[in-house]
C-alpha positions as CSV (number, residue, x, y, z in Angstrom):
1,X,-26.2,-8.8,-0.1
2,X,-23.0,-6.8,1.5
3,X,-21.0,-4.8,-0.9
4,X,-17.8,-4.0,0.1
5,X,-15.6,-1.3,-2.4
6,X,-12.0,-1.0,-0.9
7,X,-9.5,1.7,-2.7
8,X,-6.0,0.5,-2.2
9,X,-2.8,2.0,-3.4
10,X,-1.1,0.2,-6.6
11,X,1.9,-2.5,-5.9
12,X,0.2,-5.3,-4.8
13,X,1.0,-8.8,-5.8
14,X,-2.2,-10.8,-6.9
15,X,-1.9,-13.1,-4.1
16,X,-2.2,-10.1,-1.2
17,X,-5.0,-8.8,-3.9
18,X,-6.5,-12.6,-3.3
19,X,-5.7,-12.7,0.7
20,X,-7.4,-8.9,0.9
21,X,-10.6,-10.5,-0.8
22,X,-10.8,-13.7,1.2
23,X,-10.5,-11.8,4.5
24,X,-13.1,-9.2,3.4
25,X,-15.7,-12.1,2.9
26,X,-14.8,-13.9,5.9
27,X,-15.0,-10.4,7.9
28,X,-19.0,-9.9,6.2
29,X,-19.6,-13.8,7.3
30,X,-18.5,-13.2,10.6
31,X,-19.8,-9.9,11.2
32,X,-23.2,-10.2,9.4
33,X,-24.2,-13.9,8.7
34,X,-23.6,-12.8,5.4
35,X,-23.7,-15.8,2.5
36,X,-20.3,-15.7,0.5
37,X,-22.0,-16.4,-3.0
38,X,-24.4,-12.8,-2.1
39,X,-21.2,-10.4,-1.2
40,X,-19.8,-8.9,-3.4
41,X,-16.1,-7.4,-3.0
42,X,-14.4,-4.6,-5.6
43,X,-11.0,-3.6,-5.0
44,X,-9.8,-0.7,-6.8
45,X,-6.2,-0.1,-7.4
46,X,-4.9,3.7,-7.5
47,X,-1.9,5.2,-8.7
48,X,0.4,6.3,-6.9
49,X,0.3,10.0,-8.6
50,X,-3.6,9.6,-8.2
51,X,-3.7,9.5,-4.3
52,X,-2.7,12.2,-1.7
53,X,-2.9,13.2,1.6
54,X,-1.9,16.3,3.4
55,X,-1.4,18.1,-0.3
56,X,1.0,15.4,-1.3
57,X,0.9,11.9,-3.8
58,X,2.2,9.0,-2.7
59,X,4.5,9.1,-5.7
60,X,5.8,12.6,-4.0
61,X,6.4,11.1,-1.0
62,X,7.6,7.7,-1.9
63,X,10.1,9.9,-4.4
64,X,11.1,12.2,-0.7
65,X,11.8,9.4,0.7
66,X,13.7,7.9,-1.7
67,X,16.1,11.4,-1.9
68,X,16.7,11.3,2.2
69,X,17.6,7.5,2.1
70,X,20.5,8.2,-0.7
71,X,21.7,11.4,1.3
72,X,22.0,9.0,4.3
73,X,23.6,6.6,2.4
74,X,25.9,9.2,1.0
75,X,26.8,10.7,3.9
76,X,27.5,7.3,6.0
77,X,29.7,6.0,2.9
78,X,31.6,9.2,2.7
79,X,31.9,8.5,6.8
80,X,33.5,5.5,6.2
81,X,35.9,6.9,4.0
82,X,36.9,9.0,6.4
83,X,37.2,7.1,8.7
84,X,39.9,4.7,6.3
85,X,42.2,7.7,5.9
């Protein structure tokens, strides 16, 4: 009777949440001979603000991220205007 717990960020969509499950069963078939009605799988969603590596959330990251993509974008659009002058 595998039990298989999985912790996965938040965001998602059902159907990846559905694909995940299917291919953890299949994997505990496969691997084990295990019967699919006897395995049990629990995926656990975590926030983003919940969930950190090296001192730093996902959230933290995702929001760094975020800041260095618009300063690229700024600086390339202000680039192009430059270049239009």
């Amino acid at each position: 009777m595998p039990l298989i717990e999985v912790s996965i960020a938040r965001g998602r969509t059902p159907e990846q949440l559905r694909s995940l499950i299917g291919e953890l069963h299949r994997a505990a078939e496969k691997a084990v001979g295990a019967v699919p009605e006897n395995t049990t799988v629990i995926v656990r969603e975590i926030e983003h603000e919940h969930w950190s590596r090296g001192n730093q959330t996902i959230a933290e990251r995702n929001a760094a991220a975020q800041e260095t993509a618009t300063a690229h974008e700024a600086a390339a659009n202000l680039a192009a205007e430059q270049r239009s002058h």
